[in-house]
VEXDREN-2710 file (C-alpha; in Angstrom, 1 decimal):
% VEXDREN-2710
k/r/px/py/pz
1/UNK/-24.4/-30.6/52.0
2/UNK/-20.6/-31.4/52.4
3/UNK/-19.2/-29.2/55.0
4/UNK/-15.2/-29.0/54.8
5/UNK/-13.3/-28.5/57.7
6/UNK/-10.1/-27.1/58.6
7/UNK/-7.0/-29.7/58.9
8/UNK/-3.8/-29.2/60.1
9/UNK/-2.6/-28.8/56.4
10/UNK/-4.8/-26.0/56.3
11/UNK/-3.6/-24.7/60.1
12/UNK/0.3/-25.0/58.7
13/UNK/-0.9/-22.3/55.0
14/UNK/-2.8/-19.9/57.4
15/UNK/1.0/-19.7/60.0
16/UNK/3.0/-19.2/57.0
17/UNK/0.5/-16.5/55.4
18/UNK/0.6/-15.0/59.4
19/UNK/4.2/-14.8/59.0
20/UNK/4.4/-13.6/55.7
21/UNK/1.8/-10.6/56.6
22/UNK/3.8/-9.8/59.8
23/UNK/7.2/-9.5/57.7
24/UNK/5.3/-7.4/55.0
25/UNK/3.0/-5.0/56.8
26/UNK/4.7/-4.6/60.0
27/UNK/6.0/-1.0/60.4
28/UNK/5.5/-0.5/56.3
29/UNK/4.5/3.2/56.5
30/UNK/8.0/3.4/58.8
31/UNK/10.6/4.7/56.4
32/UNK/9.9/7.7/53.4
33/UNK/9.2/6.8/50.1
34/UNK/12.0/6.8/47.8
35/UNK/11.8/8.8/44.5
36/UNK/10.8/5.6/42.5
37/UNK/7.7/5.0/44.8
38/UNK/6.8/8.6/45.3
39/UNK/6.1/8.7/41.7
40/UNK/3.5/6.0/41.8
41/UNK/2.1/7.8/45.5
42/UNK/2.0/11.0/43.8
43/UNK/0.0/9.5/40.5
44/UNK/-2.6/7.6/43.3
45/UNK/-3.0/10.7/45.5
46/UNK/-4.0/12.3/41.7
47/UNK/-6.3/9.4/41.3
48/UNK/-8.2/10.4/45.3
49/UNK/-8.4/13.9/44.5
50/UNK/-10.2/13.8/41.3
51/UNK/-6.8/15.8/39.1
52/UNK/-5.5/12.2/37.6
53/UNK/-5.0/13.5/34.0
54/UNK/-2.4/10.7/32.9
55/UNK/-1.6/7.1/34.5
56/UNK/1.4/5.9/34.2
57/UNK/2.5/2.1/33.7
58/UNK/1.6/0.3/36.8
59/UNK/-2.4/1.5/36.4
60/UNK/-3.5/-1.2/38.9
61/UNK/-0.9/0.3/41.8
62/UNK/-2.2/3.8/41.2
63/UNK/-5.6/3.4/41.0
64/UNK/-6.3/0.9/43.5
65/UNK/-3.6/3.1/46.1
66/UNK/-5.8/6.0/44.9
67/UNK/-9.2/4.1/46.1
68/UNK/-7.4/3.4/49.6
69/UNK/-6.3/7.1/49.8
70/UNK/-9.9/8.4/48.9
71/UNK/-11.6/6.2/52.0
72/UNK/-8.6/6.5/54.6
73/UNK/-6.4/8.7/53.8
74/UNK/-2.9/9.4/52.1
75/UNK/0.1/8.0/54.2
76/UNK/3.4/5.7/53.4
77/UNK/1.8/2.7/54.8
78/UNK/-1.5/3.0/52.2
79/UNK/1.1/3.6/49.3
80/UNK/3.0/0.4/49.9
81/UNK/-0.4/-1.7/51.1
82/UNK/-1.3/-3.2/47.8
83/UNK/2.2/-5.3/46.7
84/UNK/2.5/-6.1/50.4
85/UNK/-1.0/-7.6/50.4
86/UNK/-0.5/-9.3/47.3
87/UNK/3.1/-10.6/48.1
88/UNK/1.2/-12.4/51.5
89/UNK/-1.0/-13.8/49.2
90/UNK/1.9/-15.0/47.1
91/UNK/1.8/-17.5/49.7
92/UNK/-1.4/-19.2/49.4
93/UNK/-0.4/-20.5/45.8
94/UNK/1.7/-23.6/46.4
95/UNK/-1.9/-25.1/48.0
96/UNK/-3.1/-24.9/44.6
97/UNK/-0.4/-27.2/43.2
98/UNK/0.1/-29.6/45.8
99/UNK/-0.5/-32.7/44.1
100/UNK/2.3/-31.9/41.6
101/UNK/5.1/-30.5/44.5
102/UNK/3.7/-32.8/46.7
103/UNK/2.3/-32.3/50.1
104/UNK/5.6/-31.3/52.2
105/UNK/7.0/-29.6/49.3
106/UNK/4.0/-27.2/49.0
107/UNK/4.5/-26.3/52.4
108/UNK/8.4/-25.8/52.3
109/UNK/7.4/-23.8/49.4
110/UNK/4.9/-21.4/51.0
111/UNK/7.5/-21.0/54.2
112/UNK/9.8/-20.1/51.5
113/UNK/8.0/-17.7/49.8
114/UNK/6.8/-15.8/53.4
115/UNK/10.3/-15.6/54.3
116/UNK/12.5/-14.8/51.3
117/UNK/14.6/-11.8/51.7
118/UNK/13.9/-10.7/47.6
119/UNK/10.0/-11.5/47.8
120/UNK/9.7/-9.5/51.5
121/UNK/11.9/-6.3/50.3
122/UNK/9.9/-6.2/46.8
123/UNK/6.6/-6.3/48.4
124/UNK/7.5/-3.7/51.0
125/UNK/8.3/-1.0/47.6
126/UNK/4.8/0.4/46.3
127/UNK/5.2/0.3/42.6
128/UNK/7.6/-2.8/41.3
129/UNK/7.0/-6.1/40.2
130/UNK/4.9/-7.5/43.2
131/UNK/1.5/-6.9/42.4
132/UNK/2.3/-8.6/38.8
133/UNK/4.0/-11.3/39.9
134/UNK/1.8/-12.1/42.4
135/UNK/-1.8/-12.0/41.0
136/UNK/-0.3/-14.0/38.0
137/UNK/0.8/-16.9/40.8
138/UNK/-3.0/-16.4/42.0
139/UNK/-4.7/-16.4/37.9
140/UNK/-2.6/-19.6/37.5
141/UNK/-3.6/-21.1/40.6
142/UNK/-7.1/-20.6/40.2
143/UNK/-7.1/-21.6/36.7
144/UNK/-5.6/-24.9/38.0
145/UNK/-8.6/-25.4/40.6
146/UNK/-11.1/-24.8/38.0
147/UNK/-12.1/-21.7/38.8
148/UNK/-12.8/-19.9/36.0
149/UNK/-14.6/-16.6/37.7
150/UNK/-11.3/-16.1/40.2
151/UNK/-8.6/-17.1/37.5
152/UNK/-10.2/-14.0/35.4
153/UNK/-10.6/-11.7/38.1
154/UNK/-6.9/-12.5/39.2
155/UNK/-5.7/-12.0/35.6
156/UNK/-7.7/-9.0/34.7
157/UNK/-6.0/-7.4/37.8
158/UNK/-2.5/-9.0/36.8
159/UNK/-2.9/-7.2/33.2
160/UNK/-3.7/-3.7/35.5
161/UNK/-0.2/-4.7/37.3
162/UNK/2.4/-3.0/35.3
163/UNK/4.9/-3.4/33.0
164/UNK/6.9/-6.3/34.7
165/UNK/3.8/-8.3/34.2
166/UNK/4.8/-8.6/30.3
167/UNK/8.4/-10.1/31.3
168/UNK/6.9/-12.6/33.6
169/UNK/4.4/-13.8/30.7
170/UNK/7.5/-13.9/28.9
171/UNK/9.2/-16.4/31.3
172/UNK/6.4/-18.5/31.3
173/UNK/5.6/-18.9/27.9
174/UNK/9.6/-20.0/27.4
175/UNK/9.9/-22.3/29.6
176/UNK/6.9/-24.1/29.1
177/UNK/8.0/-24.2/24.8
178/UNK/11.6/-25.5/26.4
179/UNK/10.1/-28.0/28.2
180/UNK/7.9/-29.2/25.6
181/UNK/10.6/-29.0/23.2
182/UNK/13.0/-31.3/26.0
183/UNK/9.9/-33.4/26.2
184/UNK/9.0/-33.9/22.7
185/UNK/7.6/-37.0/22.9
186/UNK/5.9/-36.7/25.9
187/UNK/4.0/-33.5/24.6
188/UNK/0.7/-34.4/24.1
189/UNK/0.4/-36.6/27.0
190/UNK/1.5/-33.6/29.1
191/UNK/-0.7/-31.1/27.1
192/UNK/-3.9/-33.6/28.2
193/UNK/-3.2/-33.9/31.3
194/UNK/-2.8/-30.5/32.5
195/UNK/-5.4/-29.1/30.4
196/UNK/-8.5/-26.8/31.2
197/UNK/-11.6/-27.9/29.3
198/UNK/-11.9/-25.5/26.5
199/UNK/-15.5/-23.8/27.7
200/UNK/-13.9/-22.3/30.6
201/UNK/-12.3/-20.0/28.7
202/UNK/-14.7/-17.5/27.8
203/UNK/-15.6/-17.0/31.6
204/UNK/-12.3/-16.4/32.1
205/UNK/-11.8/-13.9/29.5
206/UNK/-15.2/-12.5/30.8
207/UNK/-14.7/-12.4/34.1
208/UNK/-10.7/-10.8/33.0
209/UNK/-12.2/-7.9/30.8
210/UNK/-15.1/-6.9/33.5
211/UNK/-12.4/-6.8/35.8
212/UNK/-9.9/-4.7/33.6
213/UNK/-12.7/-1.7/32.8
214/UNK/-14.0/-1.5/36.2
215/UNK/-10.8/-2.1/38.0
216/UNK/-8.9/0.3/35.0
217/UNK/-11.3/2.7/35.7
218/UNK/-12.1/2.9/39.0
219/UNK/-15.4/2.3/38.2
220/UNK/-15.6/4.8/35.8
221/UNK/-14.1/7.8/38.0
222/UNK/-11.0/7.7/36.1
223/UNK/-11.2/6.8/32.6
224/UNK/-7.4/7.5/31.9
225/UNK/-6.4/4.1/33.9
226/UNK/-7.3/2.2/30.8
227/UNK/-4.4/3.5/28.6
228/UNK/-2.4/2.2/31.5
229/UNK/-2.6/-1.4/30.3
230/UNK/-1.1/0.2/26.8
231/UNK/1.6/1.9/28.0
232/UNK/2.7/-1.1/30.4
233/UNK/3.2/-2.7/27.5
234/UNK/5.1/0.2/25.8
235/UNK/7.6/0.6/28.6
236/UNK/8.6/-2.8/28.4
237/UNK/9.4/-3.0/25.5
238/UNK/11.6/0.4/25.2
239/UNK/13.2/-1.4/28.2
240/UNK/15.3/-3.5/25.3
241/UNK/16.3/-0.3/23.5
242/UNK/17.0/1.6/27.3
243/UNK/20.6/2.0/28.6
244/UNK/21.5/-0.4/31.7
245/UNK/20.3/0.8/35.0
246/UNK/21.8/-2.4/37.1
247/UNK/24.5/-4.7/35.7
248/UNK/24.8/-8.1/34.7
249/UNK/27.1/-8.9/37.6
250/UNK/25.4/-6.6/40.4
251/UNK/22.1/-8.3/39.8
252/UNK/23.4/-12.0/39.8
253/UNK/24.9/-10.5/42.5
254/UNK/21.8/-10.6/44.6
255/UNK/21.0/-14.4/44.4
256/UNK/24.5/-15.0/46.1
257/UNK/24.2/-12.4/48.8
258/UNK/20.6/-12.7/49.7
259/UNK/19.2/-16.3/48.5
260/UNK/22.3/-18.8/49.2
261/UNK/19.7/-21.2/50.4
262/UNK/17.0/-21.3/47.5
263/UNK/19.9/-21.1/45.0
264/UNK/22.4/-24.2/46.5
265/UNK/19.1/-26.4/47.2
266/UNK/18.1/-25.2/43.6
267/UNK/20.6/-26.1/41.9
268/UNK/20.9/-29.3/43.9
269/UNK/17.4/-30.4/42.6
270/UNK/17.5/-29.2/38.9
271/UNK/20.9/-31.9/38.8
272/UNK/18.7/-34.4/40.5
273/UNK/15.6/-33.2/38.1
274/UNK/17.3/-34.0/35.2
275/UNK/19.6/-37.0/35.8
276/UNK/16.5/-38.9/37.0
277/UNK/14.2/-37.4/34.8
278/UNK/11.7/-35.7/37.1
279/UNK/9.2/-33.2/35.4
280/UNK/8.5/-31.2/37.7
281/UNK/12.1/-29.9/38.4
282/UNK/12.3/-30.2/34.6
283/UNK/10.0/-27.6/34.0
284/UNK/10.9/-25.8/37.3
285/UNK/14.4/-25.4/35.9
286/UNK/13.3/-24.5/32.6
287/UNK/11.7/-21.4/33.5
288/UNK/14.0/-20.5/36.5
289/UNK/16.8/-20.5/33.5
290/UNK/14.3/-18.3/31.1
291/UNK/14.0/-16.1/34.0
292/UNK/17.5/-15.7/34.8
293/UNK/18.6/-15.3/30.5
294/UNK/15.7/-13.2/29.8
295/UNK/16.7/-10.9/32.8
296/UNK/20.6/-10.6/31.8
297/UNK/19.4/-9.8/28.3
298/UNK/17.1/-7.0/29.3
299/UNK/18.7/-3.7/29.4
300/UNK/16.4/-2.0/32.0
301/UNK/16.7/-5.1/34.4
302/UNK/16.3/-4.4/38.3
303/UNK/16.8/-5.3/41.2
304/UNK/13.2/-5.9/42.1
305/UNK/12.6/-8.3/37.8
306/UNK/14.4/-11.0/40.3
307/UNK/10.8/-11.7/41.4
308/UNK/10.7/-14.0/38.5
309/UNK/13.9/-16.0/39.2
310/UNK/12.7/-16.8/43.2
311/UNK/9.2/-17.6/42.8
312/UNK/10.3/-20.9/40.7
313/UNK/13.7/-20.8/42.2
314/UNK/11.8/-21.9/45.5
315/UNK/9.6/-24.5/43.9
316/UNK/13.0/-26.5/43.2
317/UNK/14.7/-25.6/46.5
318/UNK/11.2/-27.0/48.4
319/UNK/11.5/-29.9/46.4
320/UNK/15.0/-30.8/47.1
321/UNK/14.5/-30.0/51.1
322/UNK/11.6/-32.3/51.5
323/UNK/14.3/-35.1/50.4
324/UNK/17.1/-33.5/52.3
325/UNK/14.9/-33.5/55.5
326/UNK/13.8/-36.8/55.3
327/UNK/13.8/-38.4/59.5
328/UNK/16.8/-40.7/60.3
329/UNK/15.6/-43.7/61.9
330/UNK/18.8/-45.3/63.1
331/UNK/20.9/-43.5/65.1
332/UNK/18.5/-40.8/66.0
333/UNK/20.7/-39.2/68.7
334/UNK/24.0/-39.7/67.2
335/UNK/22.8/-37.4/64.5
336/UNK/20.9/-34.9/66.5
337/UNK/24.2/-34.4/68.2
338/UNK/25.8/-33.9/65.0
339/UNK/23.1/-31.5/63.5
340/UNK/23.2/-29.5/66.9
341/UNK/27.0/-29.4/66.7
342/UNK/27.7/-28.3/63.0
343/UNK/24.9/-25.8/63.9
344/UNK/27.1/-24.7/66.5
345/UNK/30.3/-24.3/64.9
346/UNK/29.3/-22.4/62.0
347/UNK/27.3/-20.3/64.2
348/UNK/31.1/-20.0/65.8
349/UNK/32.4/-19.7/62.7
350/UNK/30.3/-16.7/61.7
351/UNK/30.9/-15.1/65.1
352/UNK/34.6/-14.8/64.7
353/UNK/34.4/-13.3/60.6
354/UNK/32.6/-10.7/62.0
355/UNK/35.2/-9.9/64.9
356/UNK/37.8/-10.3/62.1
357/UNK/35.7/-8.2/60.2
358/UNK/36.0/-5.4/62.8
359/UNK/39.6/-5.9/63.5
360/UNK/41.1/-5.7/60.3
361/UNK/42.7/-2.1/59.7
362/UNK/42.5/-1.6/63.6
363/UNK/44.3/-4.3/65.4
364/UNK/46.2/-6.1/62.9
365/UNK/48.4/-8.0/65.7
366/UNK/44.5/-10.3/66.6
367/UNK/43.6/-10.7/62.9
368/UNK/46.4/-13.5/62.5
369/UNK/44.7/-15.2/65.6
370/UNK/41.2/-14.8/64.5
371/UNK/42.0/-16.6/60.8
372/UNK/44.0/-19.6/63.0
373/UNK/40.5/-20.1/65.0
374/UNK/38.7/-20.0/62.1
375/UNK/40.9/-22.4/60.2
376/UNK/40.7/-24.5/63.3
377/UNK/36.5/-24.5/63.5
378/UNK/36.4/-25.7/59.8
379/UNK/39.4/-28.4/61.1
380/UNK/37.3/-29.5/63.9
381/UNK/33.8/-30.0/61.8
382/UNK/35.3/-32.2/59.3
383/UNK/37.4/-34.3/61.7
384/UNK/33.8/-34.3/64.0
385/UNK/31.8/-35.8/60.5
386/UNK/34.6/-38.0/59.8
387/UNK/34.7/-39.2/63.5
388/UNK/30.8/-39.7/63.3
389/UNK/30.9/-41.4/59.8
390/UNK/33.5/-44.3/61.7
391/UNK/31.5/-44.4/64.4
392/UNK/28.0/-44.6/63.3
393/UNK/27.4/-44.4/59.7
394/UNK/28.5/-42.3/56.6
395/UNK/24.5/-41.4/56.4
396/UNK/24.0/-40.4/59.5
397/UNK/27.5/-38.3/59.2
398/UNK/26.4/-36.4/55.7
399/UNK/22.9/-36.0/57.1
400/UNK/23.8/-34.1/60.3
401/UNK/25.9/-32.0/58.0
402/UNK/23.3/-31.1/55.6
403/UNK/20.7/-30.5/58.2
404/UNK/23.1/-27.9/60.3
405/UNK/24.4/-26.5/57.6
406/UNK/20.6/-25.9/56.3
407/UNK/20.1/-24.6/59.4
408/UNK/22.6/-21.9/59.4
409/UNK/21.3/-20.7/56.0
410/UNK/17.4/-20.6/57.2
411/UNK/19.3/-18.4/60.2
412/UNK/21.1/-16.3/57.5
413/UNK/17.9/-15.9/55.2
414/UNK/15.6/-15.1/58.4
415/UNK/18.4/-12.1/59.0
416/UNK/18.8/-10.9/55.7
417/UNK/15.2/-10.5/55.3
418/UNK/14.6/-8.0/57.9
419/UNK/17.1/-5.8/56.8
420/UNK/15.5/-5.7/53.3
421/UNK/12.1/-5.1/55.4
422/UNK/13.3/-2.4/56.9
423/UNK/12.9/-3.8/60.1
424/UNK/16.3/-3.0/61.9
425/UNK/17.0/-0.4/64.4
426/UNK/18.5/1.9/61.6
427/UNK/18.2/2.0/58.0
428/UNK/20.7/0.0/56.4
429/UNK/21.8/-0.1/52.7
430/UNK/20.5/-2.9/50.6
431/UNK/20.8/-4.0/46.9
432/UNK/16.8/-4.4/46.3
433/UNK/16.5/-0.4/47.0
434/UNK/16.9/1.8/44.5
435/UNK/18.2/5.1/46.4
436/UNK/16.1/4.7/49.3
437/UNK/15.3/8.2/51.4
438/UNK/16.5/9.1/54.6
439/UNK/14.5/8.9/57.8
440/UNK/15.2/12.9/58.1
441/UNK/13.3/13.4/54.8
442/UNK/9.8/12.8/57.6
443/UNK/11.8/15.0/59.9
444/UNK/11.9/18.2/57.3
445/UNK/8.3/17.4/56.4
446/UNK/7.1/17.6/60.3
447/UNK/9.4/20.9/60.8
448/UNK/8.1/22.7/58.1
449/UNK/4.6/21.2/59.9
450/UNK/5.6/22.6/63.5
451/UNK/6.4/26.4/61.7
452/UNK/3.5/26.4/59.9
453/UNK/1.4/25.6/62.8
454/UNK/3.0/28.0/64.5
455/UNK/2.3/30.9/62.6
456/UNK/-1.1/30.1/61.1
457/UNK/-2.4/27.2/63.8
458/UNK/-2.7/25.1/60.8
459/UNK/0.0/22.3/59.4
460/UNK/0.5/22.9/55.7
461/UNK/-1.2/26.5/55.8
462/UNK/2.2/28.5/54.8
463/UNK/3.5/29.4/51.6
464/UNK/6.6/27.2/50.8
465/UNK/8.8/27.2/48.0
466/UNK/11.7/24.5/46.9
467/UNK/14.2/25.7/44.5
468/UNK/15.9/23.6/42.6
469/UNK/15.7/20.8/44.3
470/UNK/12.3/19.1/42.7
471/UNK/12.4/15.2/43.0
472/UNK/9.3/13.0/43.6
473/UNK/10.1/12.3/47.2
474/UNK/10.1/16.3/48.2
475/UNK/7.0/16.3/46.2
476/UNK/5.5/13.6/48.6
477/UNK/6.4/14.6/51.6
478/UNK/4.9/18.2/51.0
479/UNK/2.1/16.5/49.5
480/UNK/-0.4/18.4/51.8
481/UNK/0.9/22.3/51.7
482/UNK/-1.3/23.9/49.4
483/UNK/0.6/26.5/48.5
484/UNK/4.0/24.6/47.8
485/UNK/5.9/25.6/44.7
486/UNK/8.3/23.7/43.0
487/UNK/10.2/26.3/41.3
488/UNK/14.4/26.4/39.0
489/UNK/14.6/29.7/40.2
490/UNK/13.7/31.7/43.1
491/UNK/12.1/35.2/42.2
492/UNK/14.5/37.7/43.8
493/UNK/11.6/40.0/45.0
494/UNK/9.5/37.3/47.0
495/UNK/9.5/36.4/50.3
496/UNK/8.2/33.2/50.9
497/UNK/8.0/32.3/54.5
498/UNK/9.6/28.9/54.0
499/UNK/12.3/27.9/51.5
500/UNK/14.2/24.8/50.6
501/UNK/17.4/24.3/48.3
502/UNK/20.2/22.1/47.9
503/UNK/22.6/22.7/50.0
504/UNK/25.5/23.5/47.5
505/UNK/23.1/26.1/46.1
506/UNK/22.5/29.0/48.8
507/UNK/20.4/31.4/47.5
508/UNK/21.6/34.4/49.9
509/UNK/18.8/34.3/52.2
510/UNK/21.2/34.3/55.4
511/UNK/20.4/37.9/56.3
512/UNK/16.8/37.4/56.6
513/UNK/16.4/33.7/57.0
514/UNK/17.5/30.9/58.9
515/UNK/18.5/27.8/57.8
516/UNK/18.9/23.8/58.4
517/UNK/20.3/21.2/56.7
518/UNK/18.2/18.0/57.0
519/UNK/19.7/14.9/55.0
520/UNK/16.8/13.5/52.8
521/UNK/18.7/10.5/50.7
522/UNK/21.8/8.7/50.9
523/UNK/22.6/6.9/47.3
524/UNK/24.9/3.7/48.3
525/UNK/28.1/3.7/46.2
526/UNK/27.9/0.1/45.2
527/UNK/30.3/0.7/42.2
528/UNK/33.0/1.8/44.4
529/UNK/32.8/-1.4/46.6
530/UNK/36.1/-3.7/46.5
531/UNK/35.8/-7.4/47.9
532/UNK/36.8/-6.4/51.4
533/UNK/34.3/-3.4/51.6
534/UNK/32.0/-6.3/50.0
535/UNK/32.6/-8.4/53.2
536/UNK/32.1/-5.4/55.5
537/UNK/28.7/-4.8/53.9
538/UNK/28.0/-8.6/54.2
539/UNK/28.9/-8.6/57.7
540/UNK/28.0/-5.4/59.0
541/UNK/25.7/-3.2/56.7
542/UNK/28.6/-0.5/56.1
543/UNK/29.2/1.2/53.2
544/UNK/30.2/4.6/51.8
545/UNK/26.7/6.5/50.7
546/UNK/27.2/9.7/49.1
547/UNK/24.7/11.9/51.1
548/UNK/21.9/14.5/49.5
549/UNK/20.6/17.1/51.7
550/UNK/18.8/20.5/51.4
551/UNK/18.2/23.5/53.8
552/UNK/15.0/24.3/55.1
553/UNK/15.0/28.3/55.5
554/UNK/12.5/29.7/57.5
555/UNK/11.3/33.8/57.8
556/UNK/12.9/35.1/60.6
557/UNK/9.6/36.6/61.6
558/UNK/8.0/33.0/62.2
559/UNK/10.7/32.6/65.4
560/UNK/9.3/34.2/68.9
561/UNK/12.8/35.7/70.0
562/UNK/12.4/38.2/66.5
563/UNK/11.1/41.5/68.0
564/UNK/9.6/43.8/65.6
565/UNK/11.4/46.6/67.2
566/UNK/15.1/45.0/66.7
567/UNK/15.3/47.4/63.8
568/UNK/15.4/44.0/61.2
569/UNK/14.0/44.5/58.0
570/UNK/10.7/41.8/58.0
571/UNK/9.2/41.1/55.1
572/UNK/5.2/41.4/55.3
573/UNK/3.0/38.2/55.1
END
């Protein structure tokens, strides 16, 4: 019997899936849910309690979330577990199709996939595009390895992914009939090549539809994720009749802010692709383009439909590296130096933007001096290349260039992922959230908690009621009160021992309640921004965010310093 063992190949996929599982799943359950994903929490905490009456269009996230709530337990972490599973996994593809990339740029690609700033903020949102995207990479890759069994269980559960699923079969299926068409005499040849022998498929489709019913329905405990796989369908397309919800501009937006790197190597290779004739960046750039026309076409577009621009985005960007990085063999330290140096002065470079940043609209007499220094850093790099291209060799001059310059941009993409992993000290605003909740949002949940426990001994044991204030993310975070009401209007003759409501609507409960405000979303004005508060935001994370709070009033019988004697009017339990 063959017995395989692990080679370093192997050793350099299992560090970038570590890295990719450490950006994805480390401190996930940290910040609330936001509206989008509490609606998908909400649906899956349905699904663990046995009440699931309808599922929506993502039936795999909210019935598989509802299996991991049933054995261990409702929590933010458990909500956002499945895409940031599948988006690790993401990683593991490129292996498949090694001999097409090529060795080295299977591995760029992986690295590239662990670390992208889109793929890690996507998978950190439960709900969205992730678990499609992702389990369609894994079908395809199995399919590829001849395995028939996987590549159906891996599609069955891509068809239970949602809605986005549809747009990436889209994507697929035009830029493989654009690069037949470019190829049009190279179409069978290509069509024989790649192909699957034909009795595969009806394991594959067996394997899919086994996995569809009893993944749809939970193993028959909840029947109604089956019409999920409809209704996926059905929300994508009334996404082409729906009114925008990001524009064309904001959402190109994104690949400039957030993936300089993939998108300048990208572009690099598809030039090189097709001026030489290559067909893998050929097809590469075929269905990067469908992904990127078939996005700005769609009405309902999002932030997070980008998932299909990067994944193939990278493929090209990989390929194009592996050339870039190729090892000089003269002058070895000559262009060390000159890697290490450009490195340096853009790292300089960068420095002093932010100071300017800072110093603009503060102390206008240093801004003058901080746009000479920079002037004079971009001076002093090209007179350094040209001074290295004399004295060495042009080669050895463009490739220390390239590779610092590279090097910056890994630095920048490293950075900018962690903000849209909500890994920073503070919650900052970022374009791949759709109004993301405030950190106080947990606060007013665990104060509600501490009262509650205070007058019953149990958390979640008192009667709360929200007034006009009902949004998926309250609903969440009050998940576990049993007697919480979401109500338009308060009844003028109740009592309630806790209430919450907007805070521009006060209900007159100030002469026998007390009240805090506790700040439960800020919605980023990205509209308003102007292309200096664009550079602020770039540099520093600051914005104008128009807050949304509420004010938790509590019975001022549930506070010790309340005496019974004080001659107050307390309303009975």
């Amino acid at each position: 019997m063959k017995v395989r063992s692990w080679t370093n190949e192997h050793l350099v996929y299992l560090l970038a899936f570590a890295m990719a599982v450490i950006l994805r799943l480390l401190q996930l359950g940290r910040w609330p849910l936001s509206g989008a994903e509490s609606v998908w929490a909400l649906q899956s905490l349905e699904i663990a309690r046995g009440t699931a009456t309808v599922v929506g269009s993502e039936p795999g996230q909210v019935i598989l979330t509802g299996m991991l709530f049933w054995l261990f337990g409702d929590s933010n972490f458990l909500a956002r577990f499945l895409p940031a599973l599948t988006g690790s996994l993401l990683v593991i593809g490129p292996y498949f199709f090694r001999r097409e990339l090529g060795k080295r740029a299977a591995i760029v690609l992986a690295f590239g996939l662990a670390l992208d700033p889109g793929l890690v903020a996507i998978s950190r949102q439960a709900g969205g595009p992730m678990l499609a995207a992702g389990l369609l990479v894994l079908a395809m890759a199995a399919w590829y390895a001849r395995r028939p069994i996987l590549a159906g269980i891996f599609g069955g559960l891509a068809l239970l992914g949602g809605s986005a699923l549809w747009q990436g079969v889209l994507t697929l299926g035009t830029g493989w009939l654009l690069y037949l068409w470019a190829n049009r005499s190279e179409s069978r040849a290509v069509a024989y090549d790649s192909g699957i022998p034909r009795f595969l498929l009806p394991t594959v489709l067996l394997a899919a539809g086994i996995t569809v019913v009893l993944g749809g329905t939970l193993f028959f405990r909840a029947p109604g994720g089956l019409s999920g796989v409809g209704s996926s369908l059905s929300s994508y397309l009334s996404g082409w009749q729906a009114g925008e919800t990001l524009r064309p501009y904001q959402w190109l937006l994104l690949l400039v802010l957030y993936e300089i790197l993939p998108l300048i190597l990208g572009l690099a290779a598809t030039i090189r692709g097709w001026l030489r004739n290559l067909a893998v960046e050929r097809f590469l750039s075929l269905v990067t383009l469908s992904a990127l026309v078939i996005g700005l076409l769609y009405p309902a577009r999002s932030a997070q439909s980008l998932v299909w621009v990067l994944i193939p985005l990278w493929g090209l960007a990989a390929r194009e590296a592996v050339r870039l990085l190729v090892p000089i063999q003269q002058d070895r330290y000559a262009h060390a130096a000159h890697t290490i140096l450009t490195l340096c002065i853009f790292l300089f470079i960068a420095a002093n933007l932010a100071a300017l940043m800072n110093e603009i609209g503060f102390r206008d007499d240093t801004v003058t001096v901080r746009v000479a220094i920079l002037l004079g850093a971009g001076v002093l790099l090209l007179v350094t290349s040209v001074l290295v291209s004399f004295g060495w060799s042009t080669a050895t001059s463009l490739s220390g260039l390239v590779k610092g310059s590279l090097a910056v941009l890994l630095l920048y993409t490293v950075a900018v992922s962690t903000g849209g992993a909500g890994l920073r000290l503070i919650q900052t605003p970022e374009l791949w959230m759709d109004n993301p909740s405030s950190a106080q949002l947990d606060l007013l949940a665990n104060t509600a908690d501490d009262l509650s426990e205070w007058r019953t001994g149990r958390a979640g044991s008192i009667d709360l009621v929200v007034v006009n204030a009902d949004n998926p993310a309250l609903r969440w975070a009050f998940r576990n009160f049993k007697q919480a009401s979401f109500v338009s209007a308060m009844d003028p003759h109740s009592t309630p021992a806790l209430v919450i409501t907007p805070v521009d609507q006060e209900p007159g409960l100030a002469s026998s309640y007390r009240g805090q405000d506790f700040l439960i979303a800020q919605n980023p004005q990205w509209q308003n921004l102007q292309s200096l508060d664009w550079m602020n935001w770039l540099v520093f994370r600051r914005m104008t965010q128009q807050p949304v709070s509420v004010i938790l009033w509590a019975r001022n019988d549930l506070f010790p310093d309340v005496s019974l004697t004080s001659g107050e009017n307390i309303p009975p339990e």
